[in-house]
N, C-alpha and C positions, 0 to 999 in steps of 0.2 A: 799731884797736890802742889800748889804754888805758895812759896815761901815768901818770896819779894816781888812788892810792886813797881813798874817803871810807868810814869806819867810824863805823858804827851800834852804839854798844854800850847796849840799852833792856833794863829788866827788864819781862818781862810776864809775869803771876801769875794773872791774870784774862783771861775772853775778850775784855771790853773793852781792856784793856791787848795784847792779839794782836793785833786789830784796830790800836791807833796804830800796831804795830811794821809789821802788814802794809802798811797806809796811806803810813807813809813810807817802806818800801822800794820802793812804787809809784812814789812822786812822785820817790825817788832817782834810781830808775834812769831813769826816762821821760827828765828833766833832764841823766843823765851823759853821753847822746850815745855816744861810739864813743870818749873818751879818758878816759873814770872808771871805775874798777871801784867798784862799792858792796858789802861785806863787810857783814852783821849777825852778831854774836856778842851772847850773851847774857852779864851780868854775870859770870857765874860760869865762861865760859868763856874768856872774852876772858882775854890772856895781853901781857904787855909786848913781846915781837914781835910782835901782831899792833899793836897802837900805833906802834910805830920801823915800821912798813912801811907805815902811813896819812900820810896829806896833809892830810886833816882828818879830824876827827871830831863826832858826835853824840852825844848823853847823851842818855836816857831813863830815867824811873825814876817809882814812885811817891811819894805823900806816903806818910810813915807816923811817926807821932809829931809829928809838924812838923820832919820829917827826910826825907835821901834812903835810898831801901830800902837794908837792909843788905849786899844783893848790890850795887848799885854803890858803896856802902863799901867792901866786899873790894874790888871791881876796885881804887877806888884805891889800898887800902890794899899789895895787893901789884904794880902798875905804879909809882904815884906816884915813886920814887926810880930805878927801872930806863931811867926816863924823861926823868928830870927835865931832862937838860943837854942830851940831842938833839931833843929836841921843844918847843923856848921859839919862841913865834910860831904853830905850830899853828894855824889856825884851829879854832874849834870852835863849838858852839850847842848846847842842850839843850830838852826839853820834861817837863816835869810835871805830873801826869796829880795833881792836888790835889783830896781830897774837899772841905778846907777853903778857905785861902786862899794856898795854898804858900810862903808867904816865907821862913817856916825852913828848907824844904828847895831854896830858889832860895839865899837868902844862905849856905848851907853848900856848895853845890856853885861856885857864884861862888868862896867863898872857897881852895877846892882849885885850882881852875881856874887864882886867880892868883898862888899858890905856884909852879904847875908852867910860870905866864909864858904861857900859852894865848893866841892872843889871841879873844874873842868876834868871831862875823861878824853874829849880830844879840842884842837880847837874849832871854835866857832865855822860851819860850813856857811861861805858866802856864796848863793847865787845868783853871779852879776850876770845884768845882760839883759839881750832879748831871748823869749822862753826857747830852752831847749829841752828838749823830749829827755836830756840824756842827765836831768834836775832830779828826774825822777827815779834812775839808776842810785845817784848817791845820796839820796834820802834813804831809800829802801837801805842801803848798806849803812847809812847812820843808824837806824831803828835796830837792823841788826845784829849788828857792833853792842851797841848798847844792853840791849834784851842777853844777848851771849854772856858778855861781859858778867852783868848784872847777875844772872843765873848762876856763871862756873866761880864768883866770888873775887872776879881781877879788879870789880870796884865798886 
């Protein structure tokens, strides 16, 4: 019977970018046991209900400008207030899939996060660089972490 939900909202654009999303829905669920439901929605689909009905959540997104993709923009742009006053505490974590060196698009998504009083359960995973197969290693272990986490009540 599953008690809390953990929500994946990641943009993938790219097959490698399918692959993180697939990656950490794997290590989500493996982690949730029998009391997490794990939900992915894509930026553009996710909706401020489905946030007010999550326990935690994960961000995904690429660099792009040395920003987060304009699809988890909109997501915040139309949850951010829907949300604001019932979800302060939230647990949440994110991953950044950066060609460069993500900071601009880690300190912009930090900086929404602590508008909306979020609280982080680890920091922001950057993935600089050119693709490495081994991106997909600690994604699976962020979904995991989290889904555990979320489940035995650590946040």
């Amino acid at each position: 019977m599953t008690e809390k939900t953990l929500l994946i909202v990641a943009h993938a654009p790219s097959d490698n970018t399918r692959r993180l999303v697939e990656s950490i829905l794997t290590g989500a669920r493996q982690g949730a046991g029998d009391t997490v439901e794990v939900v992915y929605k894509p930026p553009l689909d996710a909706t401020p209900a489905d946030v007010l009905a999550a326990d935690a959540i994960i961000l995904g997104t690429t660099e792009n400008l040395a920003y987060m993709s304009g699809a988890l923009k909109d997501f915040f742009d139309r949850c951010y207030y829907p949300v604001l006053e019932e979800k302060q505490g939230m647990p949440c974590a994110a991953y950044i899939r950066a060609g460069q060196d993500g900071t601009g698009t880690c300190r912009a998504i930090q900086s929404i996060v602590t508008g909306l009083r979020w609280s982080w359960a680890q920091d922001p995973l950057i993935l600089r660089g050119d693709w490495d197969a081994g991106f997909l290693d600690q994604v699976d272990e962020l979904g995991k972490y989290m889904a555990a986490a979320l489940g035995a009540g650590i946040i």
